[in-house]
C-alpha positions as CSV (number, residue, x, y, z in Angstrom):
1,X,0.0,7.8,-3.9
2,X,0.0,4.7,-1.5
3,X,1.0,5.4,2.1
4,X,2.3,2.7,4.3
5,X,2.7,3.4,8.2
6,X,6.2,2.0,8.7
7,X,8.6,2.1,11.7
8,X,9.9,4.8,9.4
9,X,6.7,7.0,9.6
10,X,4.2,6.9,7.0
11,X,5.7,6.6,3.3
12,X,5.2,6.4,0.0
13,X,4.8,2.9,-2.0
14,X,7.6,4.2,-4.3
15,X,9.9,5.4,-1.4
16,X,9.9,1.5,-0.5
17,X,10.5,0.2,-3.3
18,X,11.4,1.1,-6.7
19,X,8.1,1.2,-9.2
20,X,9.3,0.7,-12.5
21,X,12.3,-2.1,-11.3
22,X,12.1,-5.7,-11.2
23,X,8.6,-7.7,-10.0
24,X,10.4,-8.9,-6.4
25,X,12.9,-6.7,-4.7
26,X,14.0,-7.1,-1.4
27,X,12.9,-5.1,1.3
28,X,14.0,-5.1,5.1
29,X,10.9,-2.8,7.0
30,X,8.7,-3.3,9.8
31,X,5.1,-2.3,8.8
32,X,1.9,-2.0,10.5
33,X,-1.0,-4.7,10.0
34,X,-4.3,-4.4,11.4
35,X,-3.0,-7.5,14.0
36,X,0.3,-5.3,14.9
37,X,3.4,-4.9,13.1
38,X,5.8,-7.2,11.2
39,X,8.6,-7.5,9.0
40,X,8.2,-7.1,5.5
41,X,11.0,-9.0,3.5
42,X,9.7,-8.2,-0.1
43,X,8.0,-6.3,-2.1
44,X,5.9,-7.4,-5.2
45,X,5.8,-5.1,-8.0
46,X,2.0,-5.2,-9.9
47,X,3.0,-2.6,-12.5
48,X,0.0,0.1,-14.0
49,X,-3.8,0.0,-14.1
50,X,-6.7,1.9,-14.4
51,X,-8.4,3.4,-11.0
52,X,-11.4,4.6,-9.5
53,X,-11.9,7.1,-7.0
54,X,-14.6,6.5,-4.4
55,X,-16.0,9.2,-1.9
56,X,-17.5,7.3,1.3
57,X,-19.9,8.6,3.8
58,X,-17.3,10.4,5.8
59,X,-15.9,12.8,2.7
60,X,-13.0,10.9,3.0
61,X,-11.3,9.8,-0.7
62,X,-10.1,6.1,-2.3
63,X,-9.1,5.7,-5.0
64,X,-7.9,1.9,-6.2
65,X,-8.1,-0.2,-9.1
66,X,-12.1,-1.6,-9.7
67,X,-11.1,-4.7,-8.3
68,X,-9.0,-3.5,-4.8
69,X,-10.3,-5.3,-1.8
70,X,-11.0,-3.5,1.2
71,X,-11.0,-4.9,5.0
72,X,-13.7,-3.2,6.9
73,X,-13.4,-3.1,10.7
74,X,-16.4,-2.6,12.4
């Protein structure tokens, strides 16, 4: 599952929005960004894909589609 850190706590993609509904839906949730927090107003809907998972140096676990772009802070 996706977790987004929210003013909520830390919740699911699908506990923001509703997976299998339309492509936009509204949404009214401050989440964090790696610049601080903001509001999100929407939520966009990509629908199902294949994944990889990917074990990094640490032992920690991704797993995304083969083309999911990462932001690494150094």
């Amino acid at each position: 599952d996706t977790l987004v850190v929210t003013d909520e706590g830390i919740l699911k993609l699908g506990e923001l929005c509703d997976q299998d509904g339309a492509k936009w839906q509204a949404l009214d949730t401050t989440v964090a960004t790696d610049v601080g927090c903001a509001l999100a107003t929407r939520s966009f809907v990509n629908g199902m894909a294949d994944t990889v998972q990917l074990k990094l140096a640490s032992g920690a676990w991704l797993e995304a589609t083969k083309s999911h772009k990462y932001r690494v802070l150094k």
